[in-house]
C-alpha positions in Angstrom: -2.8 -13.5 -5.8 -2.4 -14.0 -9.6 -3.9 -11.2 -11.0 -4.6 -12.6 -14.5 -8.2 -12.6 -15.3 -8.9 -11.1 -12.1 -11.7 -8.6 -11.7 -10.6 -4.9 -10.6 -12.2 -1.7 -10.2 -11.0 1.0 -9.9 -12.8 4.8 -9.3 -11.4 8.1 -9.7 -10.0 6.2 -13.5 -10.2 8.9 -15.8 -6.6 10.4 -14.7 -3.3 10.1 -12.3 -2.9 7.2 -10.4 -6.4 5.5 -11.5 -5.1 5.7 -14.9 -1.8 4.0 -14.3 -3.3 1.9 -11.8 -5.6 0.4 -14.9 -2.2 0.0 -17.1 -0.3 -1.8 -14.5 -3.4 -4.6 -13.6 -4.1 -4.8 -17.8 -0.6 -5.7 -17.9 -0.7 -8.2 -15.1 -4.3 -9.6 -17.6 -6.5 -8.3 -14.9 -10.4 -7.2 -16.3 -10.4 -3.6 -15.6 -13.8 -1.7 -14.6 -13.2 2.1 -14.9 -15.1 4.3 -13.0 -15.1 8.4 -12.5 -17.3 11.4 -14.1 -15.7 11.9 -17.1 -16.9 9.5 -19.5 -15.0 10.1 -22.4 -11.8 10.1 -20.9 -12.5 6.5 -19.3 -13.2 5.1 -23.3 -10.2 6.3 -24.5 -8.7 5.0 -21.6 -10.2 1.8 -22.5 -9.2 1.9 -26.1 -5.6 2.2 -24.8 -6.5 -1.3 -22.9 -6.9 -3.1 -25.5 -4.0 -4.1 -26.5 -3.2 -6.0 -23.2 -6.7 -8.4 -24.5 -8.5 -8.1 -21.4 -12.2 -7.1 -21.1 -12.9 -3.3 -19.8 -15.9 -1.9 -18.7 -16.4 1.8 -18.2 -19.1 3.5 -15.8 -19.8 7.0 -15.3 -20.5 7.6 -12.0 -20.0 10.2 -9.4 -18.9 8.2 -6.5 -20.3 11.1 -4.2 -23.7 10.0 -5.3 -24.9 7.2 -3.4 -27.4 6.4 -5.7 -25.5 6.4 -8.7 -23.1 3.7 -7.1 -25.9 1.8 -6.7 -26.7 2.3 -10.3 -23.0 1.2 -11.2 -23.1 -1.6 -8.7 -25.9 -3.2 -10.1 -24.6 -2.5 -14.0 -21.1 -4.5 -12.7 -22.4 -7.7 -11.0 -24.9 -8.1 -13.6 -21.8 -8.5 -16.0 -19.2 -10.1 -13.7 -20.8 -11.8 -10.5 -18.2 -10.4 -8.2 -15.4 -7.7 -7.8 -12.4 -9.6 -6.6 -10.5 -6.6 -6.1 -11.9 -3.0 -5.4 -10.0 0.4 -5.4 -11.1 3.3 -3.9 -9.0 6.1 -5.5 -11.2 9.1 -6.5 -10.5 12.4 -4.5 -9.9 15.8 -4.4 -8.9 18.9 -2.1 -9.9 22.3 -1.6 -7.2 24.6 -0.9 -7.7 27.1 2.2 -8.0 28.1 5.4 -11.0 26.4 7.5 -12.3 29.9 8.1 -12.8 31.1 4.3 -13.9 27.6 3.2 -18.1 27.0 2.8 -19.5 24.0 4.7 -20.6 22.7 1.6 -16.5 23.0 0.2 -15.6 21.1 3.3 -18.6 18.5 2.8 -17.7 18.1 -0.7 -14.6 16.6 0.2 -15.8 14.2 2.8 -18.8 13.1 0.6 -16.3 11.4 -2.3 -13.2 11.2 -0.5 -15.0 9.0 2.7 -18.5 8.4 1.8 -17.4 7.8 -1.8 -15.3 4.6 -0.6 -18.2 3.4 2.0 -20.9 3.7 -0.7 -18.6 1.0 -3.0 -17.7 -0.8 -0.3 -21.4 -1.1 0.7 -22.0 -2.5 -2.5 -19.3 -5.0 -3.7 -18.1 -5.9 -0.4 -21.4 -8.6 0.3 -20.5 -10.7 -3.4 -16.7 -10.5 -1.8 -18.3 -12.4 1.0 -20.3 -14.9 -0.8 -16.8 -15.8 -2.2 -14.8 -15.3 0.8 -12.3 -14.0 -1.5 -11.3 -10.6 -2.4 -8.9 -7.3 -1.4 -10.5 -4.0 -1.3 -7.1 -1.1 -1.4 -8.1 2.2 -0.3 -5.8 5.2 -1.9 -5.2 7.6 1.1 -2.6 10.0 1.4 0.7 10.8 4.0 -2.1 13.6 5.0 -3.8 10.3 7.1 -1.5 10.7 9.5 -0.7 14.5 9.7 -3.5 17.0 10.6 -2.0 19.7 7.4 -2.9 23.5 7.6 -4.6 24.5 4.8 -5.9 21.5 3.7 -7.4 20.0 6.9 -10.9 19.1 5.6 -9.2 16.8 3.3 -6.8 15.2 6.1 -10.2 15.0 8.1 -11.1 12.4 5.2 -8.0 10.6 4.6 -8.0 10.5 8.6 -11.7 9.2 8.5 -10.6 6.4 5.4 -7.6 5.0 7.4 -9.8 4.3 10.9 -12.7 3.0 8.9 -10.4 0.5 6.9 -8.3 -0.5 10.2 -12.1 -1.0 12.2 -13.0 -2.6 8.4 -10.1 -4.5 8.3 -10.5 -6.4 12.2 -13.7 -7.4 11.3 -13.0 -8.9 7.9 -9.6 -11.0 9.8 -9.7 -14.7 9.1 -12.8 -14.3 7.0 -10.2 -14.6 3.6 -11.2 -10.9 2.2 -7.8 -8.4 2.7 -8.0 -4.4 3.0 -5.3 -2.3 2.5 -4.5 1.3 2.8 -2.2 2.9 0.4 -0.8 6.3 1.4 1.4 8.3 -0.6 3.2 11.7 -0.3 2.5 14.7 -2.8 1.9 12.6 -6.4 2.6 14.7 -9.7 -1.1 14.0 -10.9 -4.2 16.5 -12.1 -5.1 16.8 -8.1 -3.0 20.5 -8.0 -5.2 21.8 -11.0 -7.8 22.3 -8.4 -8.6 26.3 -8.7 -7.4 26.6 -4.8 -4.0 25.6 -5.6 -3.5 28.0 -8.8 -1.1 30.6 -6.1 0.8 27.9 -4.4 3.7 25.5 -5.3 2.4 22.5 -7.0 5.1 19.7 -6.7 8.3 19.8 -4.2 11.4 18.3 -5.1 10.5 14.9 -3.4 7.1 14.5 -5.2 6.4 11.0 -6.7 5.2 9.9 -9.4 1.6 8.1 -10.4 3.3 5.2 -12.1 5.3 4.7 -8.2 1.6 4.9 -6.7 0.1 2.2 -9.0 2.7 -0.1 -8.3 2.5 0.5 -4.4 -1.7 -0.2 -5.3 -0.2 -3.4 -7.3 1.3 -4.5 -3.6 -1.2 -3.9 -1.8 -3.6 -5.8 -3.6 -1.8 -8.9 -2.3 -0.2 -7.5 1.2 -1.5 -9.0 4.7 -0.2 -4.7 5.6 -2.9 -2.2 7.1 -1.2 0.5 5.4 1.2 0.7 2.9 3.2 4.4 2.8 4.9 5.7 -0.3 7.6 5.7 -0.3 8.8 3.8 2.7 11.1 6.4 4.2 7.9 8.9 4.9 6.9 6.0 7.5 10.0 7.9 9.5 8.5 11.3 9.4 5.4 10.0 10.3 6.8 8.3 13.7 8.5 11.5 14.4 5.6 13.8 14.2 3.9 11.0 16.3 6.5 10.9 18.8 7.5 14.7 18.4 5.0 16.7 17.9 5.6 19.5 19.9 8.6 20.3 17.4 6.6 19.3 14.3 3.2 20.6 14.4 4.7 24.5 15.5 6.7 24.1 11.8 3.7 23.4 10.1 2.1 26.1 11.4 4.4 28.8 10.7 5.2 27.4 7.1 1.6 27.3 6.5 0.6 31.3 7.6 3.9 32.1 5.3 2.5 30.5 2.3 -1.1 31.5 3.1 0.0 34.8 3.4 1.9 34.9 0.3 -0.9 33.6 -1.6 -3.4 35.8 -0.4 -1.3 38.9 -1.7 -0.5 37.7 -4.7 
């Protein structure tokens, strides 16, 4: 696919990887929808855009809402017709132990990172059809394959966003309209400034950056691939915890009642 005058959107755009992943398609001369909460940040995002001479649009929304992404639907057909390609990238976590979380902490989660991506996908995928053209790339995370103490609500979503785009993905085959998963390890982005995290390590030393995510989303965009990891070599660790995980899943364990531990002393 030539991404030049292309349509993208892209949610969760106000920061981290939706950001860069708005700079990286501008560059390509891609028409770039921004959409997240924070409306302000998307405009100057959008002023930064305009030096590549492409046309922006920014919507507030709360993808969480399904009414407001009907709302925003309705606001971005009106002015483009179609989305050729769609992004699902806003998310979040909540950092703690299933026990202490609230149901509503743990529904929170599932409500933008799952529902978030079916209520867009609800809504853009049936112009993608009219055309029989389009890719939609959902941003996942390494966490869709591992089951991760202390943050298992949000595996439970990227889990939940990597069946439905597989089940998505079969039923879409031969009909000219792509899906793609991209899932990275821990990304040096605004996700850690989540209160939860404020007592644990942020960033390891193999942490990537959004700038490596956007490109990955770049690639995808245009990949025949289910699911695109980032970077390749964490496909390894995935297979072993797959094949092991009688050795894996005890490590995890004990590294995560150390850590939880630790933080609840502090």
């Amino acid at each position: 696919m030539d991404f030049k005058n292309k349509v993208v959107l892209i949610t969760g755009a106000s920061s981290g990887i939706g950001k860069e992943t708005a700079i990286q398609f501008a560059k390509k001369g891609s028409n770039v929808i921004l959409v997240a909460r924070r409306k302000q940040k998307l405009e100057q995002i959008a002023d930064e855009l305009k030096k590549y001479n492409i046309s922006t649009l920014v919507c507030e929304c709360d993808v969480s809402d399904k009414l407001q992404v009907e709302k925003m639907s309705k606001l971005v057909l009106e002015k483009y017709d179609s989305v050729d390609i769609l992004i699902n990238n806003a998310g979040f976590a909540i950092y703690g132990s299933v026990f202490d979380l609230t149901t509503e902490e743990i529904e929170s989660q599932m409500a933008t990172n799952y529902f978030g991506m079916i209520y867009c996908i609800k809504n853009f995928l049936p112009s993608m059809l009219e055309k029989k053209l389009g890719h939609i790339v959902n941003v996942a995370s390494v966490a869709a394959s591992f089951g991760l103490p202390g943050i298992a609500s949000y595996c439970a979503s990227k889990f939940a966003m990597l069946g439905f785009s597989e089940g998505l993905k079969n039923e879409l085959r031969g009909i000219g309209i792509g899906i793609t998963v991209v899932s990275p390890i821990m990304v040096r982005t605004e996700f850690f400034n989540q209160p939860s995290f404020e007592k644990i390590p942020k960033y390891s030393p193999i942490s990537i950056s959004d700038k490596t995510v956007a490109k990955a989303i770049l690639r995808a965009a245009n990949s025949p691939r289910l699911e695109i990891i980032v970077p390749a070599t964490a496909r390894g660790v995935i297979w072993i915890k797959s094949s092991l995980p009688y050795l894996i899943n005890p490590i995890l364990s004990f590294a995560f009642r150390n850590q939880f531990n630790s933080k609840t002393k502090n």
